[in-house]
N, C-alpha and C positions, 0 to 999 in steps of 0.2 A: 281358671286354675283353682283346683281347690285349694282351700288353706285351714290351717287348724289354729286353736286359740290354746290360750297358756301358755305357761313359763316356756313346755318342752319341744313347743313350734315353732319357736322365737328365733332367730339367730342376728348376730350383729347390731343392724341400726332399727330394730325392731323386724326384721324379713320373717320372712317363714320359709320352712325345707319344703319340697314336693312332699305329698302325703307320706312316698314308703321309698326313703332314699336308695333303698337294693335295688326295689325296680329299676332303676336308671341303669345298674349294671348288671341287670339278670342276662344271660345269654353270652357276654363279654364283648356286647356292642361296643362299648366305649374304647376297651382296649382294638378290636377291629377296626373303627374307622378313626380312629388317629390314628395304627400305623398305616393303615392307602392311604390316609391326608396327609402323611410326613413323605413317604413314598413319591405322592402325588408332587408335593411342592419341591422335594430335590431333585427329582429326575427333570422334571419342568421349570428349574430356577431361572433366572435370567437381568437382566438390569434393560431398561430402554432410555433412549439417547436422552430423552425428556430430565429422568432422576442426574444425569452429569451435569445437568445447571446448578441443581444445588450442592450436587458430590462436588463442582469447583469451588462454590461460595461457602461450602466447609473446610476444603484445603487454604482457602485464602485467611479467612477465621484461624484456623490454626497457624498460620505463618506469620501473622500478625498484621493481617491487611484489613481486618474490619468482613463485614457481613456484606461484601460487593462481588459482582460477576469480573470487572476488569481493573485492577489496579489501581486506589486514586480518583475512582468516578464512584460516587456516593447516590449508588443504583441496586432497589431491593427487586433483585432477579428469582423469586421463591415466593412460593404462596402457601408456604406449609408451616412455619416457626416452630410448632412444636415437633414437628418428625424431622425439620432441619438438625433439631437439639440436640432429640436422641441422637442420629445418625453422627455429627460432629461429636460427640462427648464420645460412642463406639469407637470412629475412627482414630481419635486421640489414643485409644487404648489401643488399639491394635495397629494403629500404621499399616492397616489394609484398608483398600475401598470395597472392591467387588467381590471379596468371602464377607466383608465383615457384612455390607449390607444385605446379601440374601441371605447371613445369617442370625439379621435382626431381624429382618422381615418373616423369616420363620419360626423363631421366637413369638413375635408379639400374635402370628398367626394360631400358635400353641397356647396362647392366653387366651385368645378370644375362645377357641374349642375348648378349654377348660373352665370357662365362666359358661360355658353351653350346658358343659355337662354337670358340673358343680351345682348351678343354682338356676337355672333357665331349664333342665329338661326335666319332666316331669314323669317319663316312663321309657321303658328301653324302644319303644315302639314309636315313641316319638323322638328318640333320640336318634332311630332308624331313618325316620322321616329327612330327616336335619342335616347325617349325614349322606345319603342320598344326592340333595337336591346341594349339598355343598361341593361333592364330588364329581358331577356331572356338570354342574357349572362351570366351563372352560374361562368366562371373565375372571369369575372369583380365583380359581388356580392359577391363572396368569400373572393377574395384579395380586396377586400374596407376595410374590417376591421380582417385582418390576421395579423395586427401589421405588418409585412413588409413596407417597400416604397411606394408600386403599388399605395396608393390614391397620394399620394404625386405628383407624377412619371407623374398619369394623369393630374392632374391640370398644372403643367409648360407645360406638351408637348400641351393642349388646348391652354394656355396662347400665347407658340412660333406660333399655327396654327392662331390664333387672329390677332396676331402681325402682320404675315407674307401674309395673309389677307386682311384684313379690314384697315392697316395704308400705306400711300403715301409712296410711294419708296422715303425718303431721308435719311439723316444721323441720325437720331433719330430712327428712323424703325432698322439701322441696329444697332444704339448701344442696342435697346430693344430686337432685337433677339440672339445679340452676350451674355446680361444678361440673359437672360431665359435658352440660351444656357448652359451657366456656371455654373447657380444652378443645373440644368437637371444634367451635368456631376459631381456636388458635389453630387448630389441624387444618381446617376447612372451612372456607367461613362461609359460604353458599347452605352450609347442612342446617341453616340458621331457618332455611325453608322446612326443612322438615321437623326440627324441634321445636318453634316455634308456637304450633297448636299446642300439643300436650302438656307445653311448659306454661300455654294460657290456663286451659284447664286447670293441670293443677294448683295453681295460685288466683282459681278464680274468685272466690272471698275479697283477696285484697284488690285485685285489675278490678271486679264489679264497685266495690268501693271507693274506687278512686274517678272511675268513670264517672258513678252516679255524681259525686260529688262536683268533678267538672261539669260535666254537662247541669247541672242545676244553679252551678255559679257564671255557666256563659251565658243560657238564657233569663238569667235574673235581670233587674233594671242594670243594676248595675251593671254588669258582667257587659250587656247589650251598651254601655255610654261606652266602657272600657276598649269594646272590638270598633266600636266609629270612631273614637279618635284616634288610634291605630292605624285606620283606614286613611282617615283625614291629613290626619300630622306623621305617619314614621315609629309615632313611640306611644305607649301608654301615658296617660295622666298624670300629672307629677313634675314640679322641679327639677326635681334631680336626676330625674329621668330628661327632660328638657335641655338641661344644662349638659347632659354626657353625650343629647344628639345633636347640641348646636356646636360640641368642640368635637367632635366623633374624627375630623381627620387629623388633629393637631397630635 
């Protein structure tokens, strides 16, 4: 991506805009494929049986039964916490389930497509691209409004690709990726495989420093008594370390 320098390139936490922000909306690509993509996701709405595990363990949350599947049994039936959140905090407002969630799932679907176009798409031609292979994607129009995660799910991981992007490699870059990171794994914790790299990457200065530094203190003398009596006895060397593993069951 290209990027420009000074003051007038800047935006935010140091980002930069696409070269020539009209391109993006030359031709009125962006107004055409949001409305087939709003089109797309309400003719095609839907909820699967899956999403009414946590639609019950947010009606029980609201009735003041605690965050459980069955009344009284202190059982976490959800694997999503932050899109359980939003969805219970929704449903409180509206005392609906099934408008109000395909129409948070459509919302947060309309975030993700305007961080597309906002600050991720760099010309009307790739914004063409974009919306193309989002539209003919039957998974993605599915799961936008299946009451699941999945919109949720896309928006942070565009957000982390933004981030990772478009902002200057300093410490604010990495605390924004390390947050997008962290809701992503409250959303989903599995996504932990795919941010994982890049979130090595970016903070490789300090993971390299921290590395070198253990591996230079394991294989030292020391380091080397440290890991055999470990091996030997249970616990490192030391008293007080001795005395926490000889009372360890008391």
């Amino acid at each position: 991506m290209e990027t420009t320098t000074g003051d007038s390139g800047t935006n935010g936490l140091g980002s930069t805009r696409p070269p020539n922000i009209t391109a993006v909306w030359r031709g009125g690509v962006p107004i055409v494929g949001v409305s087939l993509l709003f089109i797309a996701l309400v003719r095609t709405g839907w909820l699967s049986d899956d999403a009414y595990i946590s639609f019950r363990t947010a009606d029980n949350l609201l009735n003041g039964y605690g965050l459980v599947w069955n009344v009284g049994e202190r059982v976490q039936s959800f694997t999503h916490p932050l899109w359980l959140a939003l969805c219970t905090a929704a449903f409180g407002i509206t005392g609906n389930v099934y408008y109000t969630a395909i129409a948070l799932s459509v919302l947060v679907t309309l975030g993700f497509v305007f961080i597309l176009v906002t600050h991720v798409a760099v010309s009307s031609r790739h914004l063409l691209v974009c919306f193309a292979v989002l539209l003919s994607s039957k998974a993605f129009i599915d799961y936008s409004t299946s009451g699941l995660e999945n919109p949720l799910t896309h928006l942070l991981l565009l957000v982390f690709l933004w981030g990772w992007w478009c902002l200057r490699d300093d410490a604010r870059r990495l605390a924004l990726l390390s947050l997008v990171a962290a809701l992503c794994m409250l959303n989903r914790l599995d996504l932990i495989l795919i941010l994982a790299p890049p979130l090595a990457v970016a903070s490789d200065r300090s993971v390299a420093g921290f590395f070198h530094v253990l591996l230079r203190h394991a294989f030292s003398k020391h380091g080397l008594r440290e890991i055999e009596h470990c091996l030997d006895h249970g616990h490192p060397p030391g008293s007080r370390c001795r005395f926490l593993s000889a009372h360890a069951d008391l």
